[in-house]
C-alpha positions, 0 to 999 in steps of 0.5 A: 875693268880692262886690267881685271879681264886682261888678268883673266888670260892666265885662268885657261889657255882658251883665253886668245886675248881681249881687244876694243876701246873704253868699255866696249871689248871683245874676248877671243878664243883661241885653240892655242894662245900663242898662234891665236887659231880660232876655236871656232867649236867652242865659240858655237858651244859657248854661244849655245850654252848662254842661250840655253842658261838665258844670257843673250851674247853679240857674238862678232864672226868673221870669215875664217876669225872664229868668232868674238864675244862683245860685250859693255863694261860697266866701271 
C-alpha cells in the first residue's frame, strides 16, 4: 500500500511527501515540494471540505508544520 501512495506524489505538486510506519502514514502538503513550505490554507480547506462531504480526518498540527493528514492502511 505505501509504494501505491508514494506513487501518488507525481499526480500534483501539493503532495510534500508521506511518512509513518506500517499501516499508519500521514500526507504532507506542501506549496512547494522541494522546500516542503507547509500549505497551511490548503490543508484547512481540505479539512473543511471532508467534513462538509462527512469524511472525518485526524489531522496532526504542529506550530509552524501546516498540518498532516493521518490515516490507517488496510492491506
Amino acid at each position: 500500500m505505501r509504494e501505491r501512495l508514494l506513487g501518488t506524489q507525481e499526480l500534483d505538486d501539493v503532495v510534500g511527501g508521506f511518512r509513518g510506519r506500517g499501516p499508519l502514514q500521514g500526507l504532507d502538503l506542501a506549496t512547494d515540494r522541494t522546500s516542503k513550505q507547509p500549505a497551511d490554507a490548503l490543508v484547512a480547506a481540505v479539512a473543511r471540505e471532508c467534513l462538509t462531504r462527512g469524511l472525518h480526518l485526524n489531522i496532526v498540527q504542529l506550530t509552524g508544520m501546516g498540518g498532516v493528514f493521518r490515516m490507517r492502511l488496510r492491506a
